[in-house]
N, C-alpha and C positions, 0 to 999 in steps of 0.2 A: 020257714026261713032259718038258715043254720050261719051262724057265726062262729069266723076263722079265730082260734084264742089268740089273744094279745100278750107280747113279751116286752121285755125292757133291753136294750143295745147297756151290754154294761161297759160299752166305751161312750160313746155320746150321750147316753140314759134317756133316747127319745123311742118313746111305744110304737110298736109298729104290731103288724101280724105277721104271728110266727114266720109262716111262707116267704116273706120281706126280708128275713135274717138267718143269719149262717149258725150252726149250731157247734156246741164244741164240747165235748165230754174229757171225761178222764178215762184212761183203759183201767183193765185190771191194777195190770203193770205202775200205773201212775200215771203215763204219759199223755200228755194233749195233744187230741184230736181231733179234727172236723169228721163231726158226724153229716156225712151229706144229704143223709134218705133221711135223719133226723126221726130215729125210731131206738137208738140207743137206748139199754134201761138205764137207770140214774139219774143226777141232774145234771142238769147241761147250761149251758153259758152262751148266751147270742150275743151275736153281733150283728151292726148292720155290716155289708160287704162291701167294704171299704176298709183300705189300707190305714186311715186315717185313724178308726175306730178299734183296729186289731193294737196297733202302737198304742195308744190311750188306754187301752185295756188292759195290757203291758205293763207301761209305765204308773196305774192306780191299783195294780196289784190284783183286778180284776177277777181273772179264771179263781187266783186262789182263794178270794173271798165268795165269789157265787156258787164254787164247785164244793167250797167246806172242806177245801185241803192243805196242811202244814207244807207240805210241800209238792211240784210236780216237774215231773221232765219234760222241758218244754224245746224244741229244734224251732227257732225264733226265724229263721232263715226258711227254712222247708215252710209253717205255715206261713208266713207273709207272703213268698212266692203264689204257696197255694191261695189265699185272698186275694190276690192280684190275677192271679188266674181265674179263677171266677166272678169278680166283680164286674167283669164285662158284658159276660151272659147268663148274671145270675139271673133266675125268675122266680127261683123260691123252690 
């Protein structure tokens, strides 16, 4: 029996498995990204996929407290779109 690991949505803070949630790293560079194949090295930042939970994550400072960064370049526009864009057909 193998089990899917379990993450925290650091916008709504409800557990899901990984698969369930949209992952989001920092580049080299700084910048935030949705890692989509979810294999990036590093630490990474879920969410669940929804609009709701990207803006909340946002707005409580999120990425920058889970990713361990003073600062990042973040195109607030481009990923929401991109959430909005997947949240329809996400399957994980």
């Amino acid at each position: 029996m193998s089990y899917e690991p379990i993450r925290t949505c650091c916008g709504c803070r409800a557990k899901k498995e990984k698969k369930e949630l949209m992952r989001f790293f920092a580049g080299a560079e700084g910048i935030l990204k949705i890692d989509e194949r979810q294999n990036e090295d590093g630490r990474g930042a879920y969410i669940c996929p929804k609009e709701s939970c990207f803006d909340f994550a946002l707005k409580k400072k999120a990425f920058y407290r889970t990713l361990r960064r003073d600062s990042l370049q973040i195109d607030i526009e481009k990923l929401r779109q991109m959430v909005i864009n997947m949240q329809s057909g996400f399957s994980g």
